[in-house]
N, C-alpha and C positions, 0 to 999 in steps of 0.2 A: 386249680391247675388243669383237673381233666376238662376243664369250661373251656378254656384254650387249645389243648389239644384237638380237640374235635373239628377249630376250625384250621389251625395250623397244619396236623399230618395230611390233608388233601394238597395245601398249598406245596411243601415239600414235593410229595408226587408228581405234581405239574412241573414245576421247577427241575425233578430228575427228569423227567419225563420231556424236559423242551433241552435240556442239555444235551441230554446222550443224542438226539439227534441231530442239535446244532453242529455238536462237537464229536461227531464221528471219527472212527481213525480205520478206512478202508486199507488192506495193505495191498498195494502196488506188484509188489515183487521187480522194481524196477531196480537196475543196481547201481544206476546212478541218476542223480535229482537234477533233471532239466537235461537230460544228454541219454541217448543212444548208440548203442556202439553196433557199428558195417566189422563184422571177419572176412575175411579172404584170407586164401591158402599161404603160405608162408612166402613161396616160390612166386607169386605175384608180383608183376613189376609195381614197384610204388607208383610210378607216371601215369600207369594206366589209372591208378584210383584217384588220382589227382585229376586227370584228364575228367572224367565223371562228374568231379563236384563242380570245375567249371564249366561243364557243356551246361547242369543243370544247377547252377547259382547256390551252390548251396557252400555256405558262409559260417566263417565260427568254426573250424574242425580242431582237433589236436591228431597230430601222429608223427611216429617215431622220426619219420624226414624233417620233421617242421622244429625239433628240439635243437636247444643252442645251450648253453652255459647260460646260466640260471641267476645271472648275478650285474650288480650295475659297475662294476668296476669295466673303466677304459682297457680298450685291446693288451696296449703294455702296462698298464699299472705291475708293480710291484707284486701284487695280491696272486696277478692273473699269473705272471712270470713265470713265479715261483708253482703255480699248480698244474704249469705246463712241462715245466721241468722233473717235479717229482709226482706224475698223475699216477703212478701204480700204487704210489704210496697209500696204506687201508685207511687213513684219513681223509681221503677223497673219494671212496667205494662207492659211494651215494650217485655219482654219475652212471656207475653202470647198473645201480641196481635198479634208478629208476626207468632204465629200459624193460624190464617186466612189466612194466602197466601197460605196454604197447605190444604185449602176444599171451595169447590163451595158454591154460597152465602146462599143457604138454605140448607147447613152443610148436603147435599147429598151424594156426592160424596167426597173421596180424591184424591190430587190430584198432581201430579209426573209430574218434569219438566224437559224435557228431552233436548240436545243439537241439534241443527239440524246436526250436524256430522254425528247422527244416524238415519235421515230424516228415510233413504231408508230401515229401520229393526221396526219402530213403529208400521205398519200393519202386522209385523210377529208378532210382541209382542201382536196385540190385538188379530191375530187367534190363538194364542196361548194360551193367558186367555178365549176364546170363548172355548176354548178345555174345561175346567177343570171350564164349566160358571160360567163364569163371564161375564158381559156384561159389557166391559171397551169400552170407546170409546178415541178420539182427537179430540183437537181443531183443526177449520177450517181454512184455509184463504180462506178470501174475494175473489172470482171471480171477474174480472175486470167488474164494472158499465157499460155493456154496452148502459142501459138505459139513462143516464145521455146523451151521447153525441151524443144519437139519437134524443132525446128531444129537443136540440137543433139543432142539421140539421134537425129536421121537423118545428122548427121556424124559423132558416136559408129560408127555402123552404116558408113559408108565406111568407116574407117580401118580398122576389126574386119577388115570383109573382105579387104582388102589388106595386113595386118600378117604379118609371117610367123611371128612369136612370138604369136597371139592372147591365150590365157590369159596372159601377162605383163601384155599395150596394157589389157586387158580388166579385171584386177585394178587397175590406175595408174589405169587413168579413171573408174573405180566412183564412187569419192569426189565425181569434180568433176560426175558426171552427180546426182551427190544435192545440192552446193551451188549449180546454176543453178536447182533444183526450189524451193531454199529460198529463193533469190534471183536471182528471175526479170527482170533486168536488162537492159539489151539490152547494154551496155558489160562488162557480167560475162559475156556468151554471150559476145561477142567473147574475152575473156582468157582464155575456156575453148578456143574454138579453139585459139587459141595455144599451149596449156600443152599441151592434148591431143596438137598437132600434135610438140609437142616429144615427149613419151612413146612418139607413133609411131615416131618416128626411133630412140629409144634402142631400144625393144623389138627392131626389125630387128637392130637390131650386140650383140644379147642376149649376153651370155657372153665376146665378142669379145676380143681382147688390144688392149687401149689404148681401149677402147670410149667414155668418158667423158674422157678428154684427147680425143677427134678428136671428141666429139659440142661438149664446150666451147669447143674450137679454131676449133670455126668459128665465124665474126663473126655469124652471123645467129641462132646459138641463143639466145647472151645477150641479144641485142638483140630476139628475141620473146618471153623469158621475161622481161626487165626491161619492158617497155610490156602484158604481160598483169597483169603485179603493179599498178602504174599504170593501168592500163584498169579495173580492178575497184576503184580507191579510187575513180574517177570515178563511180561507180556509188552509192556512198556508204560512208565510213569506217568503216562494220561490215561493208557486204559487203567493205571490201579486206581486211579483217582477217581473215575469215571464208575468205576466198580462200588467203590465205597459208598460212590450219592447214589447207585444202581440199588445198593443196600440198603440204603436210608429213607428212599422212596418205598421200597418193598413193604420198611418194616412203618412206613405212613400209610401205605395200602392195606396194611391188616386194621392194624388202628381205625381207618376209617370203617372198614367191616364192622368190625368192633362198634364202633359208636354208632353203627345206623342200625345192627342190631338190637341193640341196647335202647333203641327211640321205638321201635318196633315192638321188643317187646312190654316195653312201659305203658303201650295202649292196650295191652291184653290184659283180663281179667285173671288171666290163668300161666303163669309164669314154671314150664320147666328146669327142672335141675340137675344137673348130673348128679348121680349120688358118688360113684366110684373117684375117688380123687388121681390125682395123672399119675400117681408111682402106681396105682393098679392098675393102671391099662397098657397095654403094648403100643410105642409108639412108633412102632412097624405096621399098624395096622392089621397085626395079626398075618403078615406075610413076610414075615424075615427075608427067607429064603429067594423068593422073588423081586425084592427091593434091592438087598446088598449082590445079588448074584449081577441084577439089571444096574447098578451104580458101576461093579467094576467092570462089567464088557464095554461100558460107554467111555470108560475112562482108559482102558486096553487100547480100545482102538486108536481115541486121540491119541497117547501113547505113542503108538505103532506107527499113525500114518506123520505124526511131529517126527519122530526120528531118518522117515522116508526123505521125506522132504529138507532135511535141515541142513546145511552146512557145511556140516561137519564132513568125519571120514564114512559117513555111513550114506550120505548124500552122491560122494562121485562116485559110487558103484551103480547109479541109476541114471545121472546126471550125461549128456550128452558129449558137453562141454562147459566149461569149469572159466570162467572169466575173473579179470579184477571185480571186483564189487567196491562200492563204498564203506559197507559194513559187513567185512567178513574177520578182521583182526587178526589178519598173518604177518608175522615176520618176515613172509618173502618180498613183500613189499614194503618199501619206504613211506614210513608217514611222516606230518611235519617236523613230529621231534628233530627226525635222522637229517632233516633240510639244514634247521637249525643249525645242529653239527655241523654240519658239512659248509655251510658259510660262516660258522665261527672259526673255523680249521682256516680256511682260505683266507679270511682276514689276520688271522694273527700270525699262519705262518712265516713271513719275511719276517716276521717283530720277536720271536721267539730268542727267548735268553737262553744261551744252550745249559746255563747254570742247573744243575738237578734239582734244587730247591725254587725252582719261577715254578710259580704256579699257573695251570692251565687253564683258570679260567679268567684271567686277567694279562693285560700289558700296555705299556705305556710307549710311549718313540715321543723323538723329539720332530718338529713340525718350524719349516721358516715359512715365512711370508713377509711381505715391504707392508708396514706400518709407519704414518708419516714420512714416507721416503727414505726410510733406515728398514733392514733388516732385523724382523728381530726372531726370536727361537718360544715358541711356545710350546708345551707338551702334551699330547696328546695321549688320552686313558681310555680302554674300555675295557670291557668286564659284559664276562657272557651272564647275563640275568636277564631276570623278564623284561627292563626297556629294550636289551638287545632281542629280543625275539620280538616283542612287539616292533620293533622298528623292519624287521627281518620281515615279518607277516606282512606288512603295509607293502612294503618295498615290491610283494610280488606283483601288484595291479603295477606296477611303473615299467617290468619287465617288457621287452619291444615284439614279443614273438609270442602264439598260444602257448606258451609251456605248460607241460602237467601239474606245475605246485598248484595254476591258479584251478584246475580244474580241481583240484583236492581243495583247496580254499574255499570252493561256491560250494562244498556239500558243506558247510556250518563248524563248529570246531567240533562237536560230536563224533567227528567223523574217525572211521578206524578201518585204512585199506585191509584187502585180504581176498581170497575167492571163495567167489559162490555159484552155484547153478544158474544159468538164466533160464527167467520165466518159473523158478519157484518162491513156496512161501516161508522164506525164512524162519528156524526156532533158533533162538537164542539156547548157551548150553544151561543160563540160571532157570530158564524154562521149561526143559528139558528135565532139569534135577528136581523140580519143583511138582512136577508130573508124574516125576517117579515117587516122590513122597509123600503125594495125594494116594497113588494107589497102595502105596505101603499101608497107609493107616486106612483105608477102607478094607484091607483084605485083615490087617488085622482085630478089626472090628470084627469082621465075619468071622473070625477060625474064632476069635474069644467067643461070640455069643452061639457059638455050638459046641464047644466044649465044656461052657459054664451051665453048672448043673441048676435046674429050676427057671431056665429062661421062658419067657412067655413071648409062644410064635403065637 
């Protein structure tokens, strides 16, 4: 078996090692996929911004003037009538509430969602409202985190210098300093700590007798190598995936050390050996204090600067201005479910049995039409289930006007309106919690191994 490994954990490595950079996941900070959003002040005439897109061709927009009733039913159908007649009614809310997608969260600015088709004309558009001021800006994207995976090759660079096996720590952590590059996460720096910190330990009790029963034995390896592996799906489902061959190539890069040591020293006459087996050695390298103090300031920070940046209520206190986002998952905005609703309500409304026992999410009416030249009565059923939504989803590309469902439709069904900052880098709050229970168990590693009597710094 070890016959094979030797040639197989190099293959792995290459194999991590052409993924993580085929399959990068750079984050944008953009808040919506394929589209830009122009603000201007609220008190803006709409003509004017209309006026702009056609002096400069610029094609594909959605805004709140351009919204019509969301639905294919004819002017008077029956459908429409009746939700003309009782439009207050909260069964119909969906119409006003998706007028929020069209102004920033403290109903500032409005706000104009442009295709990226017309990337390279939105800064002619805004010197051109500068002309006639108005002080219209766009949203940002995100600049690439360079801090994130600096953070981490300056804790790469701790542990290097206090490893006592360098080229061992230094080959195992290769891989995971090229997957926080490729995916530069603040939840994925965190489980690189982690994984790294593990590496460190092994690399110390290198060669040792028992070296991996006493590294596994102890309760805290598994439990920071299980929340690095979950830290990094927090970050998202390809980075956790991404993480795990980040890990499997690492733990093929020891291996190969391993094996070409081992070819190394089989042509020597004279073959050293550790005497001390790995429960007798500190696998702190004899710096506790310096390792766990340097593990959690680096994890502090990412910490600190995920909560700056996130989303959340801790984000608009820094945040400029506060837009729809694709994936922010507020309430105050309509997503498709609430579409759903709102053209199941419209279609069944006229059909409704005032009976208290009809159920709501079905109804039937009777239906004529000339069948061979006679009249005859067919009955007509529906029932809100998934064909009626999938029929409802399709329906909206047939829609005659840009409306906002279809711009919600082109982010993928993944999608979960809500606001976010423009031009920052998103943490999620599973990311977030996940960050905080990495440094939990590092700080509680440290306060145990100074309180437990007989520890070896």
């Amino acid at each position: 078996m070890k016959r094979y490994l030797k040639f197989v954990t190099p293959l792995v490595s290459l194999f991590a090692l052409f993924m993580l950079i085929f399959f990068k996941t750079i984050p944008s900070g953009k808040l919506w996929k394929g589209f830009n959003i122009i603000y201007v002040p609220v008190e803006t005439e709409d003509s004017v911004v209309q006026d702009a897109f056609k002096a400069l061709e610029i094609t594909d927009h959605f805004e709140l003037s351009g919204q019509y009733l969301p639905l294919l039913f004819t002017a008077y159908s029956p459908e429409v009538t009746m939700l003309k007649l009782n439009a207050g009614d909260s069964s119909f809310q969906y119409l006003s509430k998706r007028n929020a997608y069209f102004f920033d969260k403290s109903n500032r600015y409005r706000l104009y969602y442009i295709s990226s088709d017309n990337k390279g004309k939105v800064n002619d558009c805004l010197k051109l409202l500068a002309r006639q001021n108005i002080k219209a800006g766009v949203d940002g994207s995100a600049s690439y985190p360079f801090l994130i995976p600096v953070i981490a090759l300056a804790y790469f660079m701790v542990l290097l210098v206090y490893s006592k096996h360098k080229f061992v720590f230094g080959a195992g952590s290769s891989l995971l300093l090229v997957y926080i590059f490729c995916n530069p996460f603040y939840s994925c720096a965190v489980s690189l700590c982690l994984f790294m910190l593990s590496i460190f330990f092994y690399s110390n009790i290198w060669k040792r007798k028992g070296n991996l029963m006493y590294l596994f034995g102890n309760y805290a390896i598994p439990v920071m190598l299980f929340f690095a592996v979950t830290g990094a799906f927090a970050g998202s489902v390809k980075a956790g995936f991404m993480f795990i061959l980040a890990a499997a190539g690492s733990v093929g890069m020891i291996y190969t050390v391993y094996s070409v040591s081992e070819l190394i020293l089989s042509r020597r006459s004279f073959i050293p050996v550790s005497i001390r087996p790995a429960k007798r050695v500190s696998i702190y390298g004899g710096k506790l204090n310096q390792i766990l103090i340097s593990s959690i300031c680096a994890v502090i920070f990412l910490f600190t600067i995920a909560l700056i940046t996130t989303n959340t209520s801790v984000n608009t206190k820094f945040a400029k201005l506060i837009l729809p986002s694709a994936q922010g998952n507020s309430a105050e905005l309509p997503a498709m479910d609430e579409y759903y609703d709102f053209v199941w309500n419209v279609s069944a409304y006229p059909y409704r049995n005032l009976n208290k026992n009809e159920k709501a999410n079905y109804f039937e009416y009777p239906h004529y039409e000339e069948i061979d030249g006679k009249i005859k009565e067919t009955l007509q059923v529906k029932a809100f289930n998934d064909s009626f939504k999938t029929e409802t989803y399709d329906a909206i590309d047939l829609l005659p006007f840009n409306s906002i469902e279809k711009l919600i439709k082109s982010q993928g069904s993944e999608v979960k309106p809500g606001y976010a900052s423009s031009s920052s880098c998103r943490t999620g709050i599973f990311a977030i919690i996940m960050m905080f229970v990495s440094l939990t168990i590092l700080l509680f590693i440290y306060i145990s191994s100074i309180i437990r009597k007989g520890v070896r710094k």
